[in-house]
Structures are given as structure tokens and as C-alpha cells.
N, C-alpha and C positions, 0 to 999 in steps of 0.2 A: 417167628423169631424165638431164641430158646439158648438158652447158654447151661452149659452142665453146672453141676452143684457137687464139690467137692466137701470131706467131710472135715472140718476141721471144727467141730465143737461148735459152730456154727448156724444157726436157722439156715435152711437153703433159701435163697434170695425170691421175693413173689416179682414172677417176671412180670404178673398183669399188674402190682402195684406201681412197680418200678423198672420199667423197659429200658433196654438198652439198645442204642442202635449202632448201625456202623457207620462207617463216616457218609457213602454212599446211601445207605439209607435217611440220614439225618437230611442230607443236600435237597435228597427230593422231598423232603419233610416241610423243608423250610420254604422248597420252592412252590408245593402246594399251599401253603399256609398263605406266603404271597397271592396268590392266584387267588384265592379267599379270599382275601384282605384286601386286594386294590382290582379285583375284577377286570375287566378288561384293558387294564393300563392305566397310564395316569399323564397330566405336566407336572413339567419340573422346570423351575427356570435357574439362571446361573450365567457364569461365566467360563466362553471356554478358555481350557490353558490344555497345551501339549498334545495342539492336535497333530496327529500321524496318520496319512494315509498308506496305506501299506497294501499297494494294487489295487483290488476292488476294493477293498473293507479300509474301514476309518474310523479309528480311536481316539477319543480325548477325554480330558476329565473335567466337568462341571464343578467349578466350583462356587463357595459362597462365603459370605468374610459378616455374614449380620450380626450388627452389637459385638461385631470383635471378635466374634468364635467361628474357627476355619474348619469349613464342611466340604468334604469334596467325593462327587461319584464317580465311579467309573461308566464311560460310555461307550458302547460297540453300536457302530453304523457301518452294517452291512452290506452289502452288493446292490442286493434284491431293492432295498431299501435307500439307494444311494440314486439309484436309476432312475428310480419312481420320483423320487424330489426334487432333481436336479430340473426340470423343465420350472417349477415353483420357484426355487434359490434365484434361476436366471430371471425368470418375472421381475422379481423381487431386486434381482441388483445385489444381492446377496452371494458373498463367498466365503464360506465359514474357514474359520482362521483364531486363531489365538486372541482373548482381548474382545470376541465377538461376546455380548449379551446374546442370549438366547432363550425362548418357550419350547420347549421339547417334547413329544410326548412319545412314551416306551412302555417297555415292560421291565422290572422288574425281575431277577435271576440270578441265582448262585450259582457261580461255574465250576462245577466241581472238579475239574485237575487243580484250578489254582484253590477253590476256597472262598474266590472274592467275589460281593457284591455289586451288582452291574448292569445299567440297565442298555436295553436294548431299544435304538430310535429306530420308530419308524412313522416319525412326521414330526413337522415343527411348525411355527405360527409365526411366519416373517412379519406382520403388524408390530406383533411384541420389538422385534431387533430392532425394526424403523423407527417407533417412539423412541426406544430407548436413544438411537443414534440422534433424533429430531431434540430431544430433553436436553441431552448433553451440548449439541452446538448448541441451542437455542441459551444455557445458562453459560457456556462460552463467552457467546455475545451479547449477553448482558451484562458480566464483566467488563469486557472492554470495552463499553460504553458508558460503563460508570469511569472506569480510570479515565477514560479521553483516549485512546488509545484505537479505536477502532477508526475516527477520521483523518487519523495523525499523517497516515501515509499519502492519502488523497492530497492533501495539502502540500507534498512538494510539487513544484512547478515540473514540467516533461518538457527537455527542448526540445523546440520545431524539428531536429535532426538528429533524432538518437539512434547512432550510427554504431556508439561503442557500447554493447550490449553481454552484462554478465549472466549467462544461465545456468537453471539447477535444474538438472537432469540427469536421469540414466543416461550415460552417453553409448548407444549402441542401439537404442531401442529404437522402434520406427517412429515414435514421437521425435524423437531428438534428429532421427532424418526426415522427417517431415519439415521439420520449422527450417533448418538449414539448407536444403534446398530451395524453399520457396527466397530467402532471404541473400541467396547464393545466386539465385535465377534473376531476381531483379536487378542486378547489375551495378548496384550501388556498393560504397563500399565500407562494406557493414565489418568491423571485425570483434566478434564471435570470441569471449573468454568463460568457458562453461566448465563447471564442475563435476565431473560421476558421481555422482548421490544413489543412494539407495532409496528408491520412493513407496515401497511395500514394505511390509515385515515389520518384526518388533523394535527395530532398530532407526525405520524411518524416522522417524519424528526428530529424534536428535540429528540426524543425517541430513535433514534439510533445513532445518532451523542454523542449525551450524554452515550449513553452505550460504546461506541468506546474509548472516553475519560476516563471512567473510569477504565474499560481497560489495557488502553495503562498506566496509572496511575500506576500502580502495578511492581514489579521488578520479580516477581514468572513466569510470563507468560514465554514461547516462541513462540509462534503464537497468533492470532485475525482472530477469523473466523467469516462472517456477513455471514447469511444463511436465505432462506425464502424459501416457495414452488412457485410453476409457479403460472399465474396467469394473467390477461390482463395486458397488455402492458400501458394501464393509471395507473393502480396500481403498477407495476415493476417501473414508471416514479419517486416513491416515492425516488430510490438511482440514481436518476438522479439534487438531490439537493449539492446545491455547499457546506451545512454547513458538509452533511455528506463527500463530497469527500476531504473538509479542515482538519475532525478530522483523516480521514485516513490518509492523506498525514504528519499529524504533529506525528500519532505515532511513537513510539522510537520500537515498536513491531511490527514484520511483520504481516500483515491482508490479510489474505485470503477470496474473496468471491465466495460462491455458491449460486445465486439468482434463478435459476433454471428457469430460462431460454436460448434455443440456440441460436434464431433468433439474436438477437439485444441486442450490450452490453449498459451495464448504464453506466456514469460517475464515479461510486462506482468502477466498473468490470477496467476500463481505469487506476484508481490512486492505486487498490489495489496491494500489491507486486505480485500475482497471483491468477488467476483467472479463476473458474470451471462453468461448464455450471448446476449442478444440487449439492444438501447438498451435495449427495451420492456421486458423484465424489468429491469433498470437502474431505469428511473423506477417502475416497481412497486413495486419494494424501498423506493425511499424514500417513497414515498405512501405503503406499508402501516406504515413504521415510524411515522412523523406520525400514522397513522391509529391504531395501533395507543399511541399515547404519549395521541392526545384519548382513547378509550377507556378506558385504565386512569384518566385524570385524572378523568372522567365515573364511571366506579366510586367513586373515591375522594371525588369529590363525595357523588353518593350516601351513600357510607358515612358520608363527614359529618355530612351532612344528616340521616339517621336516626339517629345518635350524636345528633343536639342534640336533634334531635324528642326520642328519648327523656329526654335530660337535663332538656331542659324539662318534658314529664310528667311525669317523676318530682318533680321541684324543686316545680312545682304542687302535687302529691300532698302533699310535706311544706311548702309553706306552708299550705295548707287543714289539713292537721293541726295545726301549730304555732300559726297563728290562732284554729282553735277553742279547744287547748289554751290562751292567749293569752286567749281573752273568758272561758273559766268561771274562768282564775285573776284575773282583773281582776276582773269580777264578784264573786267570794268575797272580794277582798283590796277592794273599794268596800263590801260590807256592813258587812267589820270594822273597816273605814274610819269609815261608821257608826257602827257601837257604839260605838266608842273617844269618836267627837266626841259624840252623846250622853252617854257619862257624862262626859266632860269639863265638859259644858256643866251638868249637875247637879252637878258639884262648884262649877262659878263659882257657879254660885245660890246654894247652900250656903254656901260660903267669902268670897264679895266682899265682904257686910254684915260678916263678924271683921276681913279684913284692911281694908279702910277705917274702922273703929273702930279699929284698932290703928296702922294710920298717922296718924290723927287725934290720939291719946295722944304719938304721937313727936313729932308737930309741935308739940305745946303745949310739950312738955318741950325740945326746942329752943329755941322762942320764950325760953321762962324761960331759959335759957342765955344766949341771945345778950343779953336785956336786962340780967345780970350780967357779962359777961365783958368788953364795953366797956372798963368802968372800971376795971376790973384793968391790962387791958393799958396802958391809956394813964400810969398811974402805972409801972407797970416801963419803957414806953418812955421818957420824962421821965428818970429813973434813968439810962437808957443814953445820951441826948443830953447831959445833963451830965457823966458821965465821957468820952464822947467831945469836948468842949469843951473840956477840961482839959487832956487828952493834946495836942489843938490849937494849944494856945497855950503848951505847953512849946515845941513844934517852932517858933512862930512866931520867925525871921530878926530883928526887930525885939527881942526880948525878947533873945536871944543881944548884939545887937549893944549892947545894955545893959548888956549884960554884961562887955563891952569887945572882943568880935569886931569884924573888919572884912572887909569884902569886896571883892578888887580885881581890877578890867576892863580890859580895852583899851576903847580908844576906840570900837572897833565892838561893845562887848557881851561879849568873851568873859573868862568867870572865868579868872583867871591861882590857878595850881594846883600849878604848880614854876616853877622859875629860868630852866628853860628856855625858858618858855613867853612870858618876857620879854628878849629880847635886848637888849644896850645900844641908847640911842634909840629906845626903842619909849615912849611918850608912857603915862603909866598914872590910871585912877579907882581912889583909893579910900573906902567908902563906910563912916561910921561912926555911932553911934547918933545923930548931932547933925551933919549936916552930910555934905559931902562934900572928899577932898584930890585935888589931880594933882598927879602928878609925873612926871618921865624917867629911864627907868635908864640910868646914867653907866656902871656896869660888869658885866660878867656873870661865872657862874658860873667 
């Protein structure tokens, strides 16, 4: 390396004290220094954000937020290296994605068109992402175990026939045609109000929590079923969020989950009222409880039905007995019936000819009565119509007024009775045994 020395009054510059490099030279400078310094690579852990697969190769950046200060590397995972891993990541259950914790191990590298520092994966350590994903539910649900929260949902009752069933799902995916066929094949009649949700991506969590709520919102439902197909175990982590195990826990409707997977339950599967390892057992479930609710209903018919049969049987049994009993006492009670009116009917024989000679004797003897008693009466009544005549003609008005009474009126008729009843100028009749006088009273009382 060697740069000319112009002469401007100047020492010419000592290139061995103080070397200049080009930018190219500097890069590799720095990238052997690396190489020095972290030997054959290193871990690094972090969180991814922005990851991008672009064909074979796949970029994202690590970042880290400790005690508040934002650190972030850039990361190239290459082909070669994407190949190699992928059989491990599937082990693992693992699908890197945005949001994933990660142990990574690379190399360090300055890329010299851009300038930027960068490391280069070529291995990671899925234990590390498992605890961290096992850390985070495990303090989930011990949360909602202290709020009360985690058995809240358990506790609503599931009717025997939960027929009207709201679910959250991708609606297109073969999850979502799995549960509806099977529930569509049983023959019952299930009707199906499900939501398209987003069940992956950064977006899920709000997506399905809100769908849950809306939901639970409704008085039509009797079930809430959250359903997704398999799938790694960083993306299943999506119902491992505390917003969606809150909106399960707060519905008023039981939520069923099928996330379809066996391994390892989410915090969704822990708060849900119950919980199936795949859709298809999910729709099972509720076909066989319907199935399992006509069945007993079908017994209990039955059982009915042969409770009455018998009741009837028997009831038959004792009407044919009480009938019979019923005809031989009617029968014995219409013989004595008989007898009775036979001797009756010989005592009329016997007796009619006395008693119509004996009523014949009372009637004569009346007759003689009434032909004397006439004239009796009508001398006592004679009797009574004269002394009642007598007592008449005391009372008679005219006889008194002979007597020298008088009787005096107003003009319009009315007997005057006191003084009062005449005030001065009132115009007066009175009437005496021979005539009648008027006069006006001049002065009053």
C-alpha cells in the first residue's frame, strides 16, 4: 500500500506509522479481525423480526431490547444452510417466523457492497425456542390462575344438544373442511355460524381473540369452537397468547378447542371448557354428545312406551274384572229389583180396592161437610160486615162534622193543622157540617 506525497511544505506522511486503507481493503481488515476475535463462530440469541424468505436464502434481524437499549443484527440464512436445518426445525416443531425467540450460531461478516454487519446462520439450538415458548405459557397460566380466570370457562354448563355451534377459523382451510363435513355427514341438524380469522401471522392473536368475543356476544349460540390444522409448534404458540385465553375465559358460551395438535397443549387448550387434539375430533365430540342425548331420549321413550303398554294392561285387566264384578252385581241387584216390584205389585192388588173404598167414605163425609158449613160461615161473616160498618161510620168526617168539627184548607187543598201553616194573607176554606166559609188571615201567630 503507498500513496504519493505531494509537496506542500509538508512532512510526507509515514505510511508505516499511519496506513491508509481503501474501503475494500479496510472490509477485509475488519473481516479478518472477526475471524480473530470469535474464531470459529459464535451464539447469539434474540428475537426475530422481518423475516423474508426470498427463494432459497432467508433474511431477518435479531433483535434485543435488554434494560431498554434496542440492538439489532442483521441475519443471512442461506440455501446451503436452510437445507441442512430444515429436517431439525421439523423435529422440533419449529417454523421461524417473526416474534420467534431464538439461539443461533454463525459467523460474523462485513458485506462489502452494502458496508453492513451480518452474521451468517448456519445452526440453531431448538431447546433454547422450546423453553422459551414452555417459560412464557407456563407464566401465562399462572396468571390466569391467580385472577380465577383459567377455570371460569369450564364452569359454564354445555347443553346435552349443542346443535347451534359458532366457529373460529380459516374458513377455506382443510381444517374448516374437515370439522364440517364430519358434522354435515352425521345428519343432524347442526347450524354452522363461523368466522374467517386469521390463525397465523402477527396479526392472529387479535384476530381470534376478537372473533371469540364476538361470539361469546350472541345469545343463539350453544358452543364456541376455535379450530386450526397442525402445524409447528412456533405457529400453534399463536393460542399460546394470554389476550386470546382472556376472551375464552370471559365467555358466557362454552369454547371448544381443536388446534390439531397432540404433542403439547396451548394455553387456549388449558382455559378452553374442553379440549380435542385435532378439528375432526372437535366435530366428533359434538356429534356424539347429540348422538349420545337422541339415544338416551330413544331409551327413555322406550321406557315410556312400555311403562304405558304395561299401565294399560294392567288397567284392562281391572276393567274386565270390575265389569264382570259390575254385571253379576247388577244382575243380583235387577232380580231383587224384581222381587221387590212383584211383591209390591201384589200388595197394589191387595190394598187399591181398601184404599179407594176408604177414600170414597172421606169424600162422602166431606161432601156432608161442605153442604153444612156454607151457612154457617156466611151468618158469622154477616156478623163481621156489620160490626165493621158500625166502626165505619163512627170514623165517617161527615158524622164528626155534626158534631160541630170543621175542617180548614188553603185554596190549593191543604189541611191547615197549626198557625203556622197559615200566615197572614193566606186566603182560607172552611168546611162545616152545612156548608162551607172563606176567609184571610189578618194576623199570625
Amino acid at each position: 500500500m503507498s500513496q504519493p506525497a505531494f509537496d506542500f511544505d509538508d512532512p510526507a506522511g509515514d505510511e508505516a506509522a499511519d496506513p491508509t486503507y481503501s474501503v475494500g481493503e479496510l472490509t477485509d481488515a475488519i473481516n479478518q479481525s472477526l475471524r480473530r476475535s470469535f474464531g470459529g463462530g459464535l451464539w447469539v440469541r434474540g428475537e426475530i423480526q422481518g423475516w423474508s424468505a426470498r427463494g432459497p436464502h432467508a433474511y431477518f434481524t435479531l433483535a434485543d431490547d435488554t434494560d431498554g437499549d434496542r440492538a439489532v443484527l442483521n441475519v443471512q440464512f442461506f440455501a446451503p444452510a436452510r437445507a441442512r436445518l430444515r429436517p431439525l426445525l421439523a423435529r422440533s416443531g419449529l417454523d421461524l417466523a417473526d416474534g420467534l425467540r431464538v439461539r443461533i450460531f454463525g459467523h460474523l461478516d462485513v458485506y462489502a457492497p452494502t458496508g453492513r454487519l451480518g452474521l451468517k446462520m448456519v445452526d440453531i439450538d431448538p431447546r433454547f425456542t422450546l423453553g422459551e415458548l414452555a417459560m412464557a405459557r407456563a407464566a401465562v397460566i399462572q396468571r390466569l390462575v391467580a385472577s380465577g380466570a383459567y377455570d371460569a370457562n369450564r364452569s359454564r354448563p354445555l347443553t346435552p344438544v349443542p346443535t347451534r355451534v359458532g366457529v373460529v377459523t380459516s374458513v377455506g382451510t382443510a381444517a374448516w373442511h374437515d370439522f364440517r363435513h364430519v358434522v354435515e355427514r352425521s345428519g343432524f341438524g347442526f347450524r354452522l355460524t363461523a368466522i374467517d380469522t386469521r390463525v397465523q401471522g402477527d396479526t392472529a392473536v387479535r384476530a381470534v381473540a376478537a372473533s371469540i368475543r364476538s361470539l361469546a356476544a350472541r345469545a343463539d349460540l350453544d358452543a364456541i369452537v376455535v379450530i386450526r390444522g397442525g402445524g409447528a409448534r412456533s405457529d400453534l404458540a399463536t393460542f399460546d397468547a394470554e389476550e386470546i385465553a382472556l376472551a375464552i375465559a370471559a365467555s358466557r358460551v362454552p369454547v371448544l378447542t381443536g388446534l390439531g395438535h397432540e404433542i403439547d397443549r396451548s394455553v387456549a387448550d388449558e382455559v378452553a371448557h374442553t379440549a380435542f387434539t385435532t378439528p375432526t375430533a372437535c366435530a366428533n365430540a359434538l356429534v356424539e354428545a347429540v348422538t349420545g342425548f337422541v339415544q338416551r331420549a330413544e331409551v327413555a321413550w322406550a321406557g315410556v312406551e312400555r311403562q304405558a303398554l304395561d299401565q294399560v294392561s294392567r288397567s284392562n285387566t281391572r276393567l274386565t274384572e270390575l265389569a264382570r264384578r259390575i254385571g253379576g252385581r247388577t244382575h243380583a241387584a235387577v232380580e231383587r229389583a224384581d222381587d221387590r216390584l212383584d211383591d209390591r205389585l201384589e200388595r197394589v192388588r191387595v190394598r187399591a180396592p181398601q184404599v179407594l173404598d176408604q177414600a170414597a167414605q172421606r169424600l162422602q163425609s166431606s161432601a156432608d161437610i161442605l153442604r153444612r158449613t156454607p151457612e154457617r160461615l156466611l151468618v158469622a161473616e154477616d156478623r163481621r160486615v156489620a160490626s165493621v160498618s158500625a166502626q165505619l161510620a163512627l170514623l165517617d168526617p161527615a158524622v164528626l162534622l155534626a158534631r160541630g168539627w170543621s175542617i180548614t184548607r188553603t185554596t190549593d187543598g191543604q189541611v191547615v193543622r197549626h198557625v203556622h201553616e197559615a200566615p197572614p194573607g193566606t186566603l182560607l176554606e172552611t168546611r162545616l157540617a152545612h156548608g162551607t166559609l172563606t176567609s184571610r188571615v189578618t194576623d199570625g201567630p
